[in-house]
N, C-alpha and C positions, 0 to 999 in steps of 0.2 A: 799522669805519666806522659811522657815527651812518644810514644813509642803508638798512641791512640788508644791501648788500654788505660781503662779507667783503673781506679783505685777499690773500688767490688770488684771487679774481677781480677784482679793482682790478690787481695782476700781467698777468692772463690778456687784459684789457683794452685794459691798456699795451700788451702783444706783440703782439693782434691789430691794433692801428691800427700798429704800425710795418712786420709783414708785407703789410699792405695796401697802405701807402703804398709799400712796396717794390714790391709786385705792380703797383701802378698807373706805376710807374717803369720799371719793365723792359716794359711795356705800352707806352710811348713812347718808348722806347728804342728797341722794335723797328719802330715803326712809322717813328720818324726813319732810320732806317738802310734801310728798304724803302724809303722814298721818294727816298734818295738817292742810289738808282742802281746805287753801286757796292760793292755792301756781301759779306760773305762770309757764303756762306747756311749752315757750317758755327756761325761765330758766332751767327746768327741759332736756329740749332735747340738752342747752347747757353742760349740767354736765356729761346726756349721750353720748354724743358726746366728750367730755374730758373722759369719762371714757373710752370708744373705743380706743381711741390714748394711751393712759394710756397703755394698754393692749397690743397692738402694739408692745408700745417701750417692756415692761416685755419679751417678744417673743423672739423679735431681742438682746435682751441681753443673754436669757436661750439662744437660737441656741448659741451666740459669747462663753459661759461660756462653755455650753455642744456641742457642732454638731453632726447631726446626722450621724451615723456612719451606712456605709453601707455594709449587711450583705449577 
């Protein structure tokens, strides 16, 4: 790419805004389902528990895009 990003991290980029948008999905998912009363709090600790990994993977991409750099 003309821009000094490489072509992995244009990839790494791609993933990280689609795990996000995921993350912010299951984020409202759960809160729709808390508010609506009658919800299974089994389901609920699945979504949390996909949202955890979610957040995981977002991490292990920011470190691969950015590392931290020691000062």
């Amino acid at each position: 790419m003309h821009d000094g990003m490489s072509l992995r991290d244009a990839e790494l980029k791609k993933r990280l805004l689609t795990l996000e948008q995921e993350h912010r999905d299951l984020d409202s998912a759960i809160v729709a389902l808390q508010q609506s009363g009658s919800y299974d709090q089994l389901q609920i600790m699945r979504l949390k528990k996909r949202k955890l990994l979610l957040k995981d993977q977002i991490r292990h991409i920011e470190d691969q895009i950015l590392p931290d750099i020691i000062a």
